[in-house]
C-alpha positions in Angstrom: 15.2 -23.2 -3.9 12.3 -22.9 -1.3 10.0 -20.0 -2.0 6.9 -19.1 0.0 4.0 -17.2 -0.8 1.7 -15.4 1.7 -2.2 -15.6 1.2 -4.2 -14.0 4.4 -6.2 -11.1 5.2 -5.2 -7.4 5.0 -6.4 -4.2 6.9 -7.6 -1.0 5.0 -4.9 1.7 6.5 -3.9 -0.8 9.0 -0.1 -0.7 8.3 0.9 -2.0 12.3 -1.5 -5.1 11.8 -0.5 -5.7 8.3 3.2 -5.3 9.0 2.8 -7.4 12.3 1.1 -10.1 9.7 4.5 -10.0 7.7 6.8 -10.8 9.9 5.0 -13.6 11.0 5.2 -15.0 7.7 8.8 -14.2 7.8 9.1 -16.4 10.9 7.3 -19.0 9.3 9.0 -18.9 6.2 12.1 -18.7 7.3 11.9 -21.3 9.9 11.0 -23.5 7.1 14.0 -22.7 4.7 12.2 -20.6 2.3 14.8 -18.1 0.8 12.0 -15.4 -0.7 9.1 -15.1 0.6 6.4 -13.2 -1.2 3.7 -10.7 0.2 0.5 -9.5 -1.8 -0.1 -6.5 -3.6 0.1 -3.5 -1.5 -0.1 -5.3 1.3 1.4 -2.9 4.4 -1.4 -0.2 4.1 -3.8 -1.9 1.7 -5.8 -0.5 -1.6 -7.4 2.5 -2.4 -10.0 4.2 -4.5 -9.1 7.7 -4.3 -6.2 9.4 -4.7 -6.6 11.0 -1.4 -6.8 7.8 0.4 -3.9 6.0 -1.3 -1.4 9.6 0.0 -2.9 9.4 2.9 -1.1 5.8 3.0 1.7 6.0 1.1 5.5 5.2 1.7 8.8 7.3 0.5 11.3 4.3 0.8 14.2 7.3 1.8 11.2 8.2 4.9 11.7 7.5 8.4 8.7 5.3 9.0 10.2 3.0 5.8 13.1 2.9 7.7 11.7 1.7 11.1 10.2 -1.1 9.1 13.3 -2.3 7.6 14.9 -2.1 11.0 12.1 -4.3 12.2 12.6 -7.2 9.6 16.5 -7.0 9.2 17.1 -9.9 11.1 14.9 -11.8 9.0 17.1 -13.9 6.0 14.4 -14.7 3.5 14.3 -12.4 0.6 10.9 -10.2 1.0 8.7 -9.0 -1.6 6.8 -6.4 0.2 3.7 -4.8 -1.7 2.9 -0.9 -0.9 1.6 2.2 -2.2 5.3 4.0 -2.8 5.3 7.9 -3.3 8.1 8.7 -5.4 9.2 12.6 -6.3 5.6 13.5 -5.5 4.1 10.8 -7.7 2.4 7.5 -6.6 3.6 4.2 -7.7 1.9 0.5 -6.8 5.4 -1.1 -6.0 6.8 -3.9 -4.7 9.9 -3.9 -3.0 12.7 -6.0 -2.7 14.2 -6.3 0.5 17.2 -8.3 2.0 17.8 -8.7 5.6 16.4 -5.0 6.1 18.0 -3.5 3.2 16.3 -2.6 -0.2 18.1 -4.3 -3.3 15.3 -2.5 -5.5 11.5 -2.5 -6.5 8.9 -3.4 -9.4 5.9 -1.1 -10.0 2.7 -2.2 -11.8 2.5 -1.2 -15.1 -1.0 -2.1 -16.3 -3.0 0.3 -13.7 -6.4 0.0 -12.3 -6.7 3.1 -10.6 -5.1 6.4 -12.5 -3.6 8.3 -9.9 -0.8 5.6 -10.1 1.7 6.3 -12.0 2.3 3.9 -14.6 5.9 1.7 -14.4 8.4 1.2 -17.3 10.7 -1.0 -15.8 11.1 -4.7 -15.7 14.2 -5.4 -13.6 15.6 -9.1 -12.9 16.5 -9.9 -9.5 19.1 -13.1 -8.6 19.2 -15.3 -5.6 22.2 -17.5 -4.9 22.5 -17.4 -9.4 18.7 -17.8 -10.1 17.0 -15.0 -11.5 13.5 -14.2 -10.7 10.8 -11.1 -12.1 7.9 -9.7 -10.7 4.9 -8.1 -12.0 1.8 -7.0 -10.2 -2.1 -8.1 -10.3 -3.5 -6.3 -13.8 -0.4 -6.9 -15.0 -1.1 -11.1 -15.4 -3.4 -10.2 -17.5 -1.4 -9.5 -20.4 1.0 -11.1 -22.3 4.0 -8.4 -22.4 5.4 -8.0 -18.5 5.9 -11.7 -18.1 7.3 -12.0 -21.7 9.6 -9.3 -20.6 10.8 -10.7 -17.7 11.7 -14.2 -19.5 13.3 -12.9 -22.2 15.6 -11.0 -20.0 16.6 -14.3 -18.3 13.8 -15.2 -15.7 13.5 -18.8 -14.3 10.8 -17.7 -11.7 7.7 -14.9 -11.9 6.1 -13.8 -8.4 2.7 -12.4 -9.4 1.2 -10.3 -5.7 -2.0 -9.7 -6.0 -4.8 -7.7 -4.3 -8.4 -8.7 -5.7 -11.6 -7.2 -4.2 -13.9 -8.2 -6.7 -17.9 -6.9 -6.6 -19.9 -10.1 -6.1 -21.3 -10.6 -9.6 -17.8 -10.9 -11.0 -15.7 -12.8 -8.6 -16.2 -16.0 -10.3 -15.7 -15.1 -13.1 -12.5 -13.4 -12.5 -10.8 -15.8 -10.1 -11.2 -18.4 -13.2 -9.4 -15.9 -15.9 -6.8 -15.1 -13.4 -6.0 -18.6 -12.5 -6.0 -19.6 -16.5 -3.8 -16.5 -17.4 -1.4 -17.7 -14.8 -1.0 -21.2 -16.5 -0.9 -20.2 -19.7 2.1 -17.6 -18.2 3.8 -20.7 -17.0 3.4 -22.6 -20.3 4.3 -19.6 -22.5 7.2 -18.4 -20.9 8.9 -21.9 -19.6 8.8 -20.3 -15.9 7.8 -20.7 -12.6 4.8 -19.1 -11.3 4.1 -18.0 -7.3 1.0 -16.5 -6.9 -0.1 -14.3 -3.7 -3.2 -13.1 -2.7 -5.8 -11.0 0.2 -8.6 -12.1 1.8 -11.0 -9.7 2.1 -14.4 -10.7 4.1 -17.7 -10.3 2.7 -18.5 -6.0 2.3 -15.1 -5.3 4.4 -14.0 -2.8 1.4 -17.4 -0.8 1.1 -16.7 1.9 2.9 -13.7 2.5 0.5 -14.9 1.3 -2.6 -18.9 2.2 -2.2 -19.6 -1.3 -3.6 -20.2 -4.7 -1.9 -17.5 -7.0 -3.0 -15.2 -10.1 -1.7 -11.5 -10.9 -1.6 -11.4 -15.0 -1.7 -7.5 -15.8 -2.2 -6.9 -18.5 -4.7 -2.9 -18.0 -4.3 -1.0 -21.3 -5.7 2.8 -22.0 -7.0 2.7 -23.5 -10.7 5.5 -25.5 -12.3 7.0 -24.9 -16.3 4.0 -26.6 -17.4 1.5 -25.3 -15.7 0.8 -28.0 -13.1 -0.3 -26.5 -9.2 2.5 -27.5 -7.4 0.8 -26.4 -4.3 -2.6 -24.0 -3.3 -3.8 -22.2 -0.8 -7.5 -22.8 -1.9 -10.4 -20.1 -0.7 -10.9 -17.5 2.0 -8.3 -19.1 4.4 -4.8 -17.8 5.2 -2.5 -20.0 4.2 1.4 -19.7 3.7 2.4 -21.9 0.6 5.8 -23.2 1.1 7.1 -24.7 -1.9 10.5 -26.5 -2.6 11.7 -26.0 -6.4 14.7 -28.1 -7.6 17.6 -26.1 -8.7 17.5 -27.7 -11.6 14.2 -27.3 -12.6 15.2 -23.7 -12.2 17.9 -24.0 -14.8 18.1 -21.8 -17.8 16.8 -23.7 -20.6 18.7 -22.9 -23.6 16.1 -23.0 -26.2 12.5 -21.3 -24.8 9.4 -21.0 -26.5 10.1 -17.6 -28.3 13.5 -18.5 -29.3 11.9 -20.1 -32.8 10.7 -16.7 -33.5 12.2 -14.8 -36.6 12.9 -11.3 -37.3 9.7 -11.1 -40.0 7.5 -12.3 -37.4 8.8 -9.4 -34.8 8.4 -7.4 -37.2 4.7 -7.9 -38.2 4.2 -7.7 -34.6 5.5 -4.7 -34.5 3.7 -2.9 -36.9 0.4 -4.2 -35.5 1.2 -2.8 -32.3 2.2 0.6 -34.2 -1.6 0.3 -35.8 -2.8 0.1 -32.5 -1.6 3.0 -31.0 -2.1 4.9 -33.8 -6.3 4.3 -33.5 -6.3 5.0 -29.8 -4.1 7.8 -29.5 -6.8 10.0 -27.9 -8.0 6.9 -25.9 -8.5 7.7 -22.0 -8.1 4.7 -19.1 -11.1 4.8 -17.7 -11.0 3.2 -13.4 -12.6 -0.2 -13.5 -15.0 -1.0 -10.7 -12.7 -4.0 -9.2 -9.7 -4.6 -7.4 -8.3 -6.7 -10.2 
C-alpha cells in the first residue's frame, strides 16, 4: 500500500486556500499511487482559541458548503483524511473525516482536547482499504497510551496521527522531541505503522488568534513496526511524504505485544484507573497555552 502524508502551511479562516492546498496534494498523491492520503489536524479552516472563532469556522458534514467540497474532490481516488472543526447537533467536535472519491465513509474526533469548547470523542472506529485496516487519532491524543491501544486491539495494521502544533517559542523544542518519541514508542508498543502529519505555521502568524508568539515547524514522518523513520519531511518546509508499505508488512500479526497480557493484570489495571478517577472527580480541564 502507498500512503501519503501532507506537511505544509495552513491559513487561519482561510478554507478556499486551505482547500485549494488539498487538492493539490490529492493530485500529487494520486499521481503517485498513493491510496490514502492524509491531511493535518483541522486543516480546511485551521485552529482556534475561542469558541467564537472555531463556530465561526465550523462545518455540518449534512451542509451545503460540505457538500460543494466533496463535489470538488470526488474525482480524486486516493482515500482522504481531511482535518476540520465539525459542528454536530449544535456541539463542536475536532474531527477528521474520511472521504472516498467525494463521499464520506465516516470520521474520528479527538478525544484528549486542548481547547474545551470541543466536545470530547468516544469513538475509535477502524477503517479498511482493499482488506487493511487503519485508525486514526488526532494530535493530544499521541500523547497517551489508550487511543492507539484502542485502535490496535481492535485490528489496526496502520495509525494516521494529523496534527496541528503551534507551539509558543520557549516550548517548541521541547515538544517536537516528546511528540516524535511518543510516536515511536506508539509504533513499538502497538506493532503498527505510524504516518504522521503536520502545519507550518511562520514565525508570530497565529498571534492574533492566540495573543502569544509561537511557531508551527512540521516534523511529519512515516515510521515502520519498529519504530524506524521510513521517510520525513524534516522542518518548516512543505513536503508531501509518499511512502510505499509492503502488504505484507501490513499483515496482521497473530500474536501482538498485549496478547501476553492476563486477565489479573487487566484487572489491576483496572482498578488503578478506578483509583484515579475516583481522586479527581471534581478535577476541571484547564486550556493549555499551545497548539499541541
Amino acid at each position: 500500500m502507498i500512503i501519503a502524508a501532507f506537511q505544509g502551511p495552513v491559513q487561519f479562516g482561510g478554507p478556499d486556500a486551505n482547500l485549494k492546498t488539498t487538492i493539490k496534494a490529492l493530485e500529487e498523491a494520486e499521481s503517485q499511487g498513493a491510496e490514502i492520503l492524509a491531511m493535518p489536524e483541522t486543516f480546511l479552516h485551521g485552529y482556534f482559541k475561542t469558541e467564537a472563532d472555531a463556530r465561526k469556522n465550523a462545518v455540518d458534514l449534512e451542509g451545503k458548503y460540505f457538500r460543494s467540497v466533496l463535489d470538488r474532490i470526488k474525482k480524486y481516488k486516493p482515500t482522504l483524511l481531511l482535518g476540520l472543526n465539525e459542528l454536530r447537533n449544535g456541539e463542536l467536535f475536532n474531527t477528521v473525516v474520511v472521504i472516498e472519491q467525494g463521499k464520506v465513509v465516516g470520521r474520528y474526533s479527538k478525544n484528549f482536547l486542548v481547547f474545551n469548547y470541543f466536545k470530547r470523542g468516544h469513538e475509535f472506529p477502524i477503517f479498511e482499504k482493499r482488506g487493511i485496516k487503519y485508525g486514526i487519532v488526532i494530535c493530544a491524543d499521541t500523547s497517551y497510551t489508550e487511543p492507539a491501544r484502542i485502535l490496535a486491539m481492535k485490528g489496526a495494521q496502520l495509525i494516521f496521527t494529523p496534527h496541528f502544533n503551534f507551539i509558543g517559542y520557549a516550548g517548541v523544542d521541547d515538544h517536537t522531541w516528546r511528540v516524535r518519541q511518543h510516536h515511536i514508542a506508539m509504533a513499538i508498543d502497538n506493532d503498527v505503522f505510524i504516518a504522521r502529519t503536520n502545519v507550518v505555521v511562520p514565525e508570530s502568524q497565529g498571534t492574533p488568534m492566540f495573543g502569544y508568539k509561537g511557531i508551527g515547524v512540521g516534523d511529519s514522518l512515516i515510521l515502520n513496526r519498529r519504530g524506524r523513520v521510513l521517510t520525513e519531511a524534516g522542518l518548516h518546509g512543505e513536503k508531501l511524504l509518499i511512502q510505499n508499505i509492503p502488504d505484507s508488512e501490513l499483515a496482521e500479526k497473530k500474536y501482538r505485544p498485549w496478547h501476553r497480557v492476563d486477565a489479573v493484570l487487566a484487572d489491576a489495571l483496572h482498578d488503578e484507573y478506578q483509583k484515579m478517577f475516583a481522586a479527581h472527580a471534581n478535577l476541571d480541564d484547564s486550556e493549555v497555552g499551545q497548539i499541541s
